[in-house]
N, C-alpha and C positions, 0 to 999 in steps of 0.2 A: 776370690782373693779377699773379697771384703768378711766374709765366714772365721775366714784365716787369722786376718786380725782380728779380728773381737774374739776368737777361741784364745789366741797368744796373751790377749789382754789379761781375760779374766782371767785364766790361769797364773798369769803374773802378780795378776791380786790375792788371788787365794793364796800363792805362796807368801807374799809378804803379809796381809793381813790371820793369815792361820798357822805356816810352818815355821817364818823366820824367829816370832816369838819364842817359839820353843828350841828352837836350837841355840838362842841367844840366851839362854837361862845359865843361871851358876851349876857348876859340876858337882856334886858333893863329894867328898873324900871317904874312904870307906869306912872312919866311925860316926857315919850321919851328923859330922857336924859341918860349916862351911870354909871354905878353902880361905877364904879372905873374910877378914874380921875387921869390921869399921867401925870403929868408936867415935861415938859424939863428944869429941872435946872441943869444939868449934866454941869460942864466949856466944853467948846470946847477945844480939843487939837491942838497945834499949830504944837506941832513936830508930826514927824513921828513914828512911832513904832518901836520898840528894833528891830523888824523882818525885818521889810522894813529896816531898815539901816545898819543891818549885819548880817542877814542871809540872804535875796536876795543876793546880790552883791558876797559874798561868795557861793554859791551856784553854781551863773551862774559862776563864773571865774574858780571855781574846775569840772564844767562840761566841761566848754572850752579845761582848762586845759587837761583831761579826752579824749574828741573826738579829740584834737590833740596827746595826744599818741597814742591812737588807729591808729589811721590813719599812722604815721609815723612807725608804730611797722608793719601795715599791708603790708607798701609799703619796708618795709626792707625784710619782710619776703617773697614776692613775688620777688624782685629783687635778694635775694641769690636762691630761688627756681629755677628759668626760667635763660637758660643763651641762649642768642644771637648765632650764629655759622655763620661764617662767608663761 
């Protein structure tokens, strides 16, 4: 049974990683050209995105933020743990 599965598996992959592509392609019409025609009239944007400009930047400075308490909380906690003897 377990043969069984792993044939149905891969077989499953092979059709979506090798046959679905190809049948999910454009049709062409019979003077080689395409059935649907998309034009780039979309404006260009000039700025950035709401994400790129405040949530990056917020994200990395609260990770920063984040990895240096870590660190400082580890090296307090090790420095009261371990004491020196002279």
């Amino acid at each position: 049974m377990h043969h069984l599965r792993l044939l149905v598996a891969s077989l499953l992959i092979f059709f979506v990683v090798g046959v679905a592509p190809a049948i999910a392609q454009e049709e062409m019409t019979g003077d080689n050209a395409p059935a649907v025609v998309i034009g780039d009239d979309s404006p260009s944007a000039e700025e950035d995105a709401w994400t790129f400009r405040f949530l990056v930047p917020s994200l990395l400075g609260g990770s920063g933020i984040a990895l240096l308490g870590v660190a400082l909380g580890y090296a307090v906690r090790i420095r009261g743990r371990y004491r020196v003897t002279p």
